[in-house]
C-alpha positions as CSV (number, residue, x, y, z in Angstrom):
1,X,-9.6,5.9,-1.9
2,X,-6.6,8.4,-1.2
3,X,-3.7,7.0,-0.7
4,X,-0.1,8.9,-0.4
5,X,2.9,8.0,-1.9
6,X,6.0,6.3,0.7
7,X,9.3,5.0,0.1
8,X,8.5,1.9,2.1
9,X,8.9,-0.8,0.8
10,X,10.7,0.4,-2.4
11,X,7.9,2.5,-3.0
12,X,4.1,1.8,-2.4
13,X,0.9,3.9,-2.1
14,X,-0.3,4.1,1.6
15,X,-4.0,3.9,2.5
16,X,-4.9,7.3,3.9
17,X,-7.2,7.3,7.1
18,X,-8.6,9.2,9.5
19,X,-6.1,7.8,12.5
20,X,-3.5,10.1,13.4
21,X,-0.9,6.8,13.0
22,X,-1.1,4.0,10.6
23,X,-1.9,0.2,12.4
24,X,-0.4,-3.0,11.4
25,X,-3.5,-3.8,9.5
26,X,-3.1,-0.7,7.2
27,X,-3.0,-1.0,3.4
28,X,0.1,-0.2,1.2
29,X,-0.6,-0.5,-2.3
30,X,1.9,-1.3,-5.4
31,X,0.4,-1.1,-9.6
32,X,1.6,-3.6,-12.3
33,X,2.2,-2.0,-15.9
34,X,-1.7,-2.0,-16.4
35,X,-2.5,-0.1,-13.4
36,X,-3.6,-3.1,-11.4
37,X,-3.5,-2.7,-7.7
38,X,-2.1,-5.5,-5.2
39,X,-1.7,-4.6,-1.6
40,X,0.8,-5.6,1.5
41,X,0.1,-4.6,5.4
42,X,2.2,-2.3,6.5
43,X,2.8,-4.0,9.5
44,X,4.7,-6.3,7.2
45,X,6.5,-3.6,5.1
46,X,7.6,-2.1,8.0
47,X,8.8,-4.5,11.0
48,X,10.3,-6.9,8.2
49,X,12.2,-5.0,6.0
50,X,14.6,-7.9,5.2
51,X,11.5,-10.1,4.6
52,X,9.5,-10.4,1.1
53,X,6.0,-9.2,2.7
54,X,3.1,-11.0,1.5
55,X,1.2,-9.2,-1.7
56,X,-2.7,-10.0,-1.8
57,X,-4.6,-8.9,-5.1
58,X,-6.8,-6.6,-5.3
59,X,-10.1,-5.5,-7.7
60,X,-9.0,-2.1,-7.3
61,X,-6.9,-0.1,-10.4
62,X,-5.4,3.6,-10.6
63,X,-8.7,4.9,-11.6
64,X,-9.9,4.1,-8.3
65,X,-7.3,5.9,-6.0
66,X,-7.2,9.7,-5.5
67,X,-2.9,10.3,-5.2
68,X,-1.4,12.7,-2.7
């Protein structure tokens, strides 16, 4: 999966797609000390910045993500 790095957030990875924008329902990820992935919509990250978004868990680590 490629994913590109934003300051969103404080920093997450952003699921790279073909659509020329991101939606609501795409995925920003974020890695815990053992390169676990957990992932927020950025829909959430980005209309509620004052908000704690919701972080789902994920089966995905760094060795599955190509970085840009």
């Amino acid at each position: 999966m490629l994913v590109k790095f934003s300051t969103l957030g404080g920093g997450v990875w952003i699921e790279q797609r073909d659509e020329a924008e991101y939606s609501a329902q795409t995925r920003c990820f974020r890695f815990d000390g053992n390169g676990r992935a957990e992932f927020a919509y950025y829909g959430e990250l980005s209309t509620n910045p004052d908000r704690d978004p919701r972080w789902y868990g994920h089966v995905y680590t760094s060795k599955d993500f190509l970085f840009a």
